[in-house]
C-alpha positions in Angstrom: 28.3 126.2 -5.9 26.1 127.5 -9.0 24.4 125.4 -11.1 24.7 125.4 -14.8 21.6 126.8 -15.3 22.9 129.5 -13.1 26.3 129.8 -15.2 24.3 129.5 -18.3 22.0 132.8 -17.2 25.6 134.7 -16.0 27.3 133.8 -18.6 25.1 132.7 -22.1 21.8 135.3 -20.9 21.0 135.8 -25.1 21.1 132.1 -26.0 18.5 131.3 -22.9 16.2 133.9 -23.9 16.6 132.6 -27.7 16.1 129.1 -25.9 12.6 130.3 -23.9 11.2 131.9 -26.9 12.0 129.2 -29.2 10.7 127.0 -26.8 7.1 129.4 -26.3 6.7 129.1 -29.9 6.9 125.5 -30.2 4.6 124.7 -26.7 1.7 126.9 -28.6 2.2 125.3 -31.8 1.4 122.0 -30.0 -1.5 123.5 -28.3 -3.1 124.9 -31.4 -1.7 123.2 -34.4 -2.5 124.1 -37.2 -1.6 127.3 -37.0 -0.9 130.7 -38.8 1.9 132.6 -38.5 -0.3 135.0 -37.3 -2.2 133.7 -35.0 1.0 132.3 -33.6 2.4 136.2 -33.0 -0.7 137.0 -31.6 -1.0 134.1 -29.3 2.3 134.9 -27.7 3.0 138.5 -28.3 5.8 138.7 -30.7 6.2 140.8 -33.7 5.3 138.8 -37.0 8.6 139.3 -38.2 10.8 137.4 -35.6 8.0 135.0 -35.7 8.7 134.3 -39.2 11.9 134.2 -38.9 12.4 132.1 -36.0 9.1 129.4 -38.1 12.0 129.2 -40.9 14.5 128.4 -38.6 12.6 126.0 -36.9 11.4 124.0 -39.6 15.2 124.1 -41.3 15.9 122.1 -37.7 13.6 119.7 -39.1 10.8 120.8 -36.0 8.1 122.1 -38.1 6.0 120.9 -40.8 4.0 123.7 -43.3 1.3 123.3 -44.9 -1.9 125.7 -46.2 -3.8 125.8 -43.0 -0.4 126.7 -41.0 2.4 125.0 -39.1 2.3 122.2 -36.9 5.1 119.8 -35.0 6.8 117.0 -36.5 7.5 113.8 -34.8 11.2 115.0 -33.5 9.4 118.4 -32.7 7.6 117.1 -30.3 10.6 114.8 -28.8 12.4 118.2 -28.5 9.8 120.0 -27.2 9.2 117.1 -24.5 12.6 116.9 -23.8 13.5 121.1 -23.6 10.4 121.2 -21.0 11.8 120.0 -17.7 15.1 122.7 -18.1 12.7 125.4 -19.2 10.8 124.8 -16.7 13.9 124.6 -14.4 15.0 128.2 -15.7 12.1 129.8 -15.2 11.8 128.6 -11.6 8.9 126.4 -11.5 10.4 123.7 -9.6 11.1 126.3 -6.6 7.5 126.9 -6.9 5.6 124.1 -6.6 8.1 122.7 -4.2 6.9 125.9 -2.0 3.5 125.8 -2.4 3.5 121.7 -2.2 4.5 122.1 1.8 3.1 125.3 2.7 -0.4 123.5 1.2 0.7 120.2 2.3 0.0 118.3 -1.1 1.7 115.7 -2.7 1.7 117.0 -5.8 1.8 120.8 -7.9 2.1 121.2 -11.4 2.5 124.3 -13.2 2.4 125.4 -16.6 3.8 128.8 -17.9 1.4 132.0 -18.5 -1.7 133.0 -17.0 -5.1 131.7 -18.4 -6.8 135.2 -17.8 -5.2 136.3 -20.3 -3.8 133.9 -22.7 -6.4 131.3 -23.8 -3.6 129.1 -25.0 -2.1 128.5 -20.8 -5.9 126.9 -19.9 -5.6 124.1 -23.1 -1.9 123.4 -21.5 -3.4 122.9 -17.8 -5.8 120.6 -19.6 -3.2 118.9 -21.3 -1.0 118.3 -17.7 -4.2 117.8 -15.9 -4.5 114.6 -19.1 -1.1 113.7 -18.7 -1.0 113.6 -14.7 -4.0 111.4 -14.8 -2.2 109.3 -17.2 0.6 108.7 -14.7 -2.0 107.5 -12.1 -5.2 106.0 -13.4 -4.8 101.8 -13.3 -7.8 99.3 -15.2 -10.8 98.9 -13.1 -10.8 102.7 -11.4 -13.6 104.7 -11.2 -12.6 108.6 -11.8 -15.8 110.8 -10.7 -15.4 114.6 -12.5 -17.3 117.7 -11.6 -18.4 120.1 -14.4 -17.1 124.0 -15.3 -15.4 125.4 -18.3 -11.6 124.5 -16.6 -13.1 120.9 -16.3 -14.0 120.9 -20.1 -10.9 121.8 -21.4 -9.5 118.5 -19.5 -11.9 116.8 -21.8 -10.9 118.5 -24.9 -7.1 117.4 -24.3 -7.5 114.0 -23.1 -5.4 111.4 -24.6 -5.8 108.0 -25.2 -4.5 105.6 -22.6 -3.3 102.1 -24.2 -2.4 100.3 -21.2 -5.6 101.4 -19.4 -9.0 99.2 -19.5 -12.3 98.9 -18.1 -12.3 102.2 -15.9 -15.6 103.7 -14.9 -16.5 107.7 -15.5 -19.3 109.2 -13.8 -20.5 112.8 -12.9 -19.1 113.8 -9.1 -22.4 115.4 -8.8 -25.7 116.6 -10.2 -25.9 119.9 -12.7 -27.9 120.1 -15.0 -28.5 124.3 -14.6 -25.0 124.7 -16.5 -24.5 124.6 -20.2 -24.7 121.4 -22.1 -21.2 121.8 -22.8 -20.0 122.9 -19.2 -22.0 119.6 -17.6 -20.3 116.8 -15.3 -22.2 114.7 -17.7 -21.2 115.7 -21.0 -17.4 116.1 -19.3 -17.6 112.7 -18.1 -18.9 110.9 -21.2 -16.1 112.8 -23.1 -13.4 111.3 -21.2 -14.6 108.4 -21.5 -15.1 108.0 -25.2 -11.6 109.3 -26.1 -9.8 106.8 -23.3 -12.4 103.7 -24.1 -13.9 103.4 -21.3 -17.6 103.2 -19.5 -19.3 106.3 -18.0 -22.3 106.6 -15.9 -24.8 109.5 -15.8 -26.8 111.5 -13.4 -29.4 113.1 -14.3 -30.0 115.8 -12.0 -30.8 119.1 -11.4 -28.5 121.8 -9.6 -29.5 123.0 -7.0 -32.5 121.2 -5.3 -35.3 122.3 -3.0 -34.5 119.8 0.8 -37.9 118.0 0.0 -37.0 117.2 -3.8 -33.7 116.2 -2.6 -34.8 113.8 -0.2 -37.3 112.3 -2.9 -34.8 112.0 -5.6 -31.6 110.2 -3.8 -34.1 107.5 -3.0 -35.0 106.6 -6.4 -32.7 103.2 -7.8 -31.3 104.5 -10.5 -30.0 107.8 -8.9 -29.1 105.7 -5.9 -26.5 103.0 -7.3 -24.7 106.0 -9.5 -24.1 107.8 -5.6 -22.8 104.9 -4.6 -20.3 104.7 -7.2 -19.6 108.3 -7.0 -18.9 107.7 -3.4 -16.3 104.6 -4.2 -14.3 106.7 -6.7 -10.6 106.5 -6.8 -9.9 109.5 -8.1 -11.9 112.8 -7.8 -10.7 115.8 -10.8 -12.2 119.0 -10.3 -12.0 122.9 -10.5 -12.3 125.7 -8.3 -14.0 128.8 -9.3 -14.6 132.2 -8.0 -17.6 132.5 -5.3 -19.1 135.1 -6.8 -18.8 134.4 -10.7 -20.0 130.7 -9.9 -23.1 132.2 -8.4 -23.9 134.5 -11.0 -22.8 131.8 -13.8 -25.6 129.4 -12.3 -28.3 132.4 -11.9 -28.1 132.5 -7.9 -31.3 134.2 -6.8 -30.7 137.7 -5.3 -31.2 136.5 -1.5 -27.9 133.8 -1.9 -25.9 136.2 -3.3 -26.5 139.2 -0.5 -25.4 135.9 1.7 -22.6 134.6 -0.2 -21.1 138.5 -0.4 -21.8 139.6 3.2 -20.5 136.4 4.3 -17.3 137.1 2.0 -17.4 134.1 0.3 -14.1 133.8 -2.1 -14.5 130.4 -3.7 -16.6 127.5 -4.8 -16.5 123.8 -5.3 -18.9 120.4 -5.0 -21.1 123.1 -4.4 -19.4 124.7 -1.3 -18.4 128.5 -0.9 -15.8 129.7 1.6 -14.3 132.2 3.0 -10.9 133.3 2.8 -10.5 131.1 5.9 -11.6 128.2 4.1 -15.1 128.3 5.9 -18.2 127.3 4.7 -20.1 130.5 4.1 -23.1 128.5 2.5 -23.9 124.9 0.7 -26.0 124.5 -2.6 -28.2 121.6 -2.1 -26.9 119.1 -4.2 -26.8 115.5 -5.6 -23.4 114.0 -5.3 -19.9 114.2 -4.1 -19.8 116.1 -0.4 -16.7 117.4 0.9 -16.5 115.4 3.8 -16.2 112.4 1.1 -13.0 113.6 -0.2 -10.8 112.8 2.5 -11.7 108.9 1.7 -10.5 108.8 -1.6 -6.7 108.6 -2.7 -6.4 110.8 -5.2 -8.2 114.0 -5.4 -6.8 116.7 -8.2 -8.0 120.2 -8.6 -7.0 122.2 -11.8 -7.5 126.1 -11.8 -5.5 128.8 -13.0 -5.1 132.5 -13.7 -4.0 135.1 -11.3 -7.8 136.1 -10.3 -8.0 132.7 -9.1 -5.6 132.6 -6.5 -7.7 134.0 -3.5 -10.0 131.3 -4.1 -7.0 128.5 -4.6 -5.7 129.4 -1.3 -9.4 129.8 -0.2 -10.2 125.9 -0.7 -6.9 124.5 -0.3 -7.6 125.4 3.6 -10.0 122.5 3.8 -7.0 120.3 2.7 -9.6 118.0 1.2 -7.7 117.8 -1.9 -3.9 116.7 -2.4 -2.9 117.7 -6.1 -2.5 120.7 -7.3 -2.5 121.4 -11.3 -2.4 125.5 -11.9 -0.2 128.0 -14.2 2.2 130.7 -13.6 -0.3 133.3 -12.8 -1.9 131.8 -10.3 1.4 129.9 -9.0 3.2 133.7 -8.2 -0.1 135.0 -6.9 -0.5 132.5 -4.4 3.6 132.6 -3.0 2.7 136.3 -2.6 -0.1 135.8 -0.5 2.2 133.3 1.6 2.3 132.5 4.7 -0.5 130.5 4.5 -0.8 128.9 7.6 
């Protein structure tokens, strides 16, 4: 028998697409507000005109509020906009989605946000904002949440919220880096978090990567040494995933590692691991830190990356099944049920 949605797209096709767009307007607006009108047009690809027009509708409904540095949501905005989201999302088919790639992956959770982050700056704000709001859902007083670094990882940081019910939960680096940018740091991520939810954080101050004899030194000094302890007893792990080859060059891999990493085909990267499209290790960075064989100890491990150019490595990691949550967009989402069977 059809669903309504079903009878609703037969049936009402014009009032669902003035639904969806209505609905893309006021989803950037919340990413970005303040905003111009535009800006707004740019950001999602509309003609200033039926922006306008559908910014005075909007705010007639009561959704939008105006001012000189542009328009933002109101409180019932937002209420609609929270409650319009699971149908949208419904329509545009993301609950077949992550339903497909949650068994073929085996996970027990995927989340995806509409659009593709290669090419909408917007879509990676909103997979920090679900990544924020999923952690919400399972973060209790007294956790510790270890976070690696990356510009995916930052953007978590940027839209963390508050969490009034939460206290006394411990932040720390998953592992050592301090070769990326300040900004880009597990450090800098972690004490972000931390600050906007009220909590504690721990640092580690350590460089990325490490020669085998300073490594061996360093893990043995106390202070370094009670921080990988705690890293080790995390109950949650959030990371990224990024793509073998623009990792290496992004943390200035000498010319040797990467004539390894690309004749070994290496497709992705995290904790410092490349693999393969198979999912095996084509080479390790030495590292202080979270190790993959630590992740199958600890309940709930998340990874957030998007974009279509990112599915190869997506699929490329999720073969070590060392993580069980899934947070990516569209893009990446129809890329990787394309590339199915997995297994």
């Amino acid at each position: 028998m059809p669903t309504l949605i079903d009878l609703q797209k037969l049936l009402c096709p014009d009032l669902l697409k003035a639904m969806q767009r209505r609905y893309r307007i006021l989803h950037t607006i919340q990413l970005l507000e303040p905003i111009g009108r535009r800006s707004l047009a740019e950001q999602i690809a509309l003609k200033e005109r039926i922006v306008r027009t559908e910014l005075d509708f909007l705010t007639q409904q009561g959704l939008l509020s105006v001012s000189t540095k542009g328009v933002s949501l109101t409180p019932s905005g937002k209420e609609v906009l929270s409650e319009l989201t699971p149908y949208i999302e419904e329509v545009n088919g993301f609950r077949v989605l992550e339903e497909q790639i949650k068994q073929t992956l085996k996970l027990d959770h995927v989340i995806i946000t509409p659009g593709d982050s290669d090419s909408q700056d917007w879509v990676k704000l909103d997979l920090g904002r679900r990544a924020s709001e999923f952690l919400r859902t399972q973060l209790k007083s007294n956790q510790t949440i270890a976070v690696t670094g990356g510009t995916t990882m930052a953007t978590v940081a940027e839209m963390i919220q508050p969490l009034p019910n939460v206290a006394n939960c411990l932040f720390v680096p998953a592992r050592g880096g301090l070769g990326e940018r300040v900004e880009n740091q597990a450090n800098t991520i972690c004490a972000e978090m931390a600050k906007k939810i009220k909590s504690n954080y721990r640092l580690l101050y350590v460089p990325d990567p490490l020669s085998e004899e300073t490594y061996h030194s360093i893990i043995h000094e106390p202070g370094v040494k009670d921080v990988l302890q705690i890293i080790r007893q995390a109950d949650i792990v959030m990371h990224g995933i990024g793509d073998a080859l623009t990792m290496a060059k992004r943390r200035k891999t000498s010319d040797h590692v990467l004539a390894k990493l690309s004749s070994g085909n290496a497709v992705s990267e995290a904790f410092g691991y490349y693999f393969d499209r198979l999912g095996q290790v084509v080479y390790k960075v030495r590292t202080v830190g979270m190790q993959l064989e630590e992740l199958s100890k600890i309940k709930t491990v998340i990874a957030i990356a998007g974009g279509e150019s990112k599915a190869a490595a997506i699929a490329s990691y999720f073969r070590q099944g060392k993580s069980n949550v899934l947070i990516t967009d569209e893009g990446a989402a129809k890329a990787l049920i394309k590339g199915f069977p997995f297994r």
